[in-house]
C-alpha positions in Angstrom: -142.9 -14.4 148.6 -143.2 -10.8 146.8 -140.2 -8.5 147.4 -140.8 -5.4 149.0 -139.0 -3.3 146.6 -141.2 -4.7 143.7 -144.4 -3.5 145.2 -143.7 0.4 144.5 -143.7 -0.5 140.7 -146.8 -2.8 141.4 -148.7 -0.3 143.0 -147.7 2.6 140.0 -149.0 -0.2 137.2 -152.3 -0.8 139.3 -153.1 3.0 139.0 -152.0 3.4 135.7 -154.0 0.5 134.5 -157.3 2.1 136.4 -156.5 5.5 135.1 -156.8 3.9 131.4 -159.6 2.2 132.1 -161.2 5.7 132.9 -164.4 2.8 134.6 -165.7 3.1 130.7 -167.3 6.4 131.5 -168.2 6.9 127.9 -170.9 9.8 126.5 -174.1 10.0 128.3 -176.7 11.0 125.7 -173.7 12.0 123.8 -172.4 14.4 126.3 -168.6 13.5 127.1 -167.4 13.3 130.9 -165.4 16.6 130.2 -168.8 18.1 129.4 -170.4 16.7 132.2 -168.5 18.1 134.5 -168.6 21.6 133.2 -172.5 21.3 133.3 -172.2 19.8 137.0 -170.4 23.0 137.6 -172.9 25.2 136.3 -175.7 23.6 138.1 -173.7 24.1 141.6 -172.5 27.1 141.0 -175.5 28.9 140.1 -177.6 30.3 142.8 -180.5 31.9 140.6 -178.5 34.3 138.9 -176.6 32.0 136.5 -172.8 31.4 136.7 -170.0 33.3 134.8 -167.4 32.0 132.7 -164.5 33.5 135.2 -166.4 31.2 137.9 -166.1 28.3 135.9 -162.5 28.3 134.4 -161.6 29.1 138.1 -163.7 26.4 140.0 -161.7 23.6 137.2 -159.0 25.1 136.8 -158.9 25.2 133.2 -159.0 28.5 130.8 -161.4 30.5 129.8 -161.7 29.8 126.9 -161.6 26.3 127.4 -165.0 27.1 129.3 -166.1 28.7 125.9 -165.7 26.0 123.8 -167.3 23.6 126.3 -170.4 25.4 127.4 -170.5 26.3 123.5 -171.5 23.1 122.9 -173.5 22.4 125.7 -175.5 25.2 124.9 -176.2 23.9 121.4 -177.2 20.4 122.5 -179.7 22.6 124.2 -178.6 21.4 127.8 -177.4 24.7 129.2 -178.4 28.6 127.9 -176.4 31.6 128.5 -177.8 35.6 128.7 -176.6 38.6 129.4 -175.4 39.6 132.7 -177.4 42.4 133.6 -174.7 44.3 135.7 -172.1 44.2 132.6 -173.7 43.6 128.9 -170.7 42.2 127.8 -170.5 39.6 130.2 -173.1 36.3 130.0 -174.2 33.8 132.8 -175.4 30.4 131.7 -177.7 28.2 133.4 -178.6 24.4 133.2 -181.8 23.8 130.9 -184.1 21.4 131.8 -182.4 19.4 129.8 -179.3 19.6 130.9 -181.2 19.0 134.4 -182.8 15.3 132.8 -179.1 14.3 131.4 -177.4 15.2 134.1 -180.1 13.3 136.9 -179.4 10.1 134.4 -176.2 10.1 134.1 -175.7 10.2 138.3 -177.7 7.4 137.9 -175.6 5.3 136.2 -172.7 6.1 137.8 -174.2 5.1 140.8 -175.1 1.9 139.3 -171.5 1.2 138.2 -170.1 1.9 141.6 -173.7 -0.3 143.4 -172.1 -2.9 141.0 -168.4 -3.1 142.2 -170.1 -3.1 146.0 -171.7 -6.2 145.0 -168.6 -8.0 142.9 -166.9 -6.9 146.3 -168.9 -7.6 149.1 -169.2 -5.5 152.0 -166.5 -6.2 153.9 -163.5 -5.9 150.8 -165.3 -2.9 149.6 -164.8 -1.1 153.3 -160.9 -2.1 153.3 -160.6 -0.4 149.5 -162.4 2.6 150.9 -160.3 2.6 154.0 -157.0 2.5 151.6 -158.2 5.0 149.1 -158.9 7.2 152.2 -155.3 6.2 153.1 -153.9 6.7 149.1 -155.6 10.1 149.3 -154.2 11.5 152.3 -150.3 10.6 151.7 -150.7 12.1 147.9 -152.4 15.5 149.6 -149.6 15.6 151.9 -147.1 15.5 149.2 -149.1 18.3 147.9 -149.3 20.5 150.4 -145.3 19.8 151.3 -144.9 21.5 147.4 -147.3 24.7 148.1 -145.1 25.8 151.9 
């Protein structure tokens, strides 16, 4: 019979081990998940009128120039475009290409497939217990959280 006090360390190896694994989530067309999600984030951001930089680094959290460099090249692979913003020249508002719209509808596709997959290597029933205890997982981490931002 396991020992309760070798679980905690069990559990922190189980998540470490999935967090290396990233799923294989390798380059769609070439375009790398970090990419991805920046031109996710464009596409639900922008409401006709394109989405800022500013929007973006604060929607991910991440810098502005980090924003730059991604949507940089994004906009070379010809998946997203960027122009002016009419209110303030300076300023530019990018927007998913049709392109970007194609790469973007596969790769949803295939992640779906991955996660189809692990429903069927699980079954129905063990797949609604691990979504029951990620609920569970998600919900005692947030809580931590929120205990640090009072």
């Amino acid at each position: 019979m396991e020992q309760n006090n070798d679980m905690p360390y069990r559990l922190m190896q189980a998540f470490f081990q999935l967090h290396r694994q990233k799923m294989n989530f390798g380059p769609v067309q070439g375009i790398y998940p970090g990419e991805m999600r920046v031109l996710r984030s464009i596409k639900r951001l922008d409401a006709g009128q394109g989405v800022m930089v500013s929007e973006l680094s604060g929607l991910l959290k991440v810098s502005s120039p980090f924003i730059t460099q991604m949507t940089n090249n994004l906009v070379k692979q010809g998946l997203a475009d960027r122009s002016p913003d009419p209110a303030d020249r300076r300023a530019v508002r990018l927007r998913v290409t049709p392109r970007g719209n194609d790469v973007i509808a596969q790769a949803s596709r295939e992640f779906m497939a991955r996660f189809e997959g692990l429903v069927q290597h699980l079954g129905p029933e063990q797949s609604g217990e691990l979504l029951r205890l990620l609920h569970l997982v998600y919900q005692y981490f947030d809580s931590m959280e929120v205990g640090k931002r009072d």
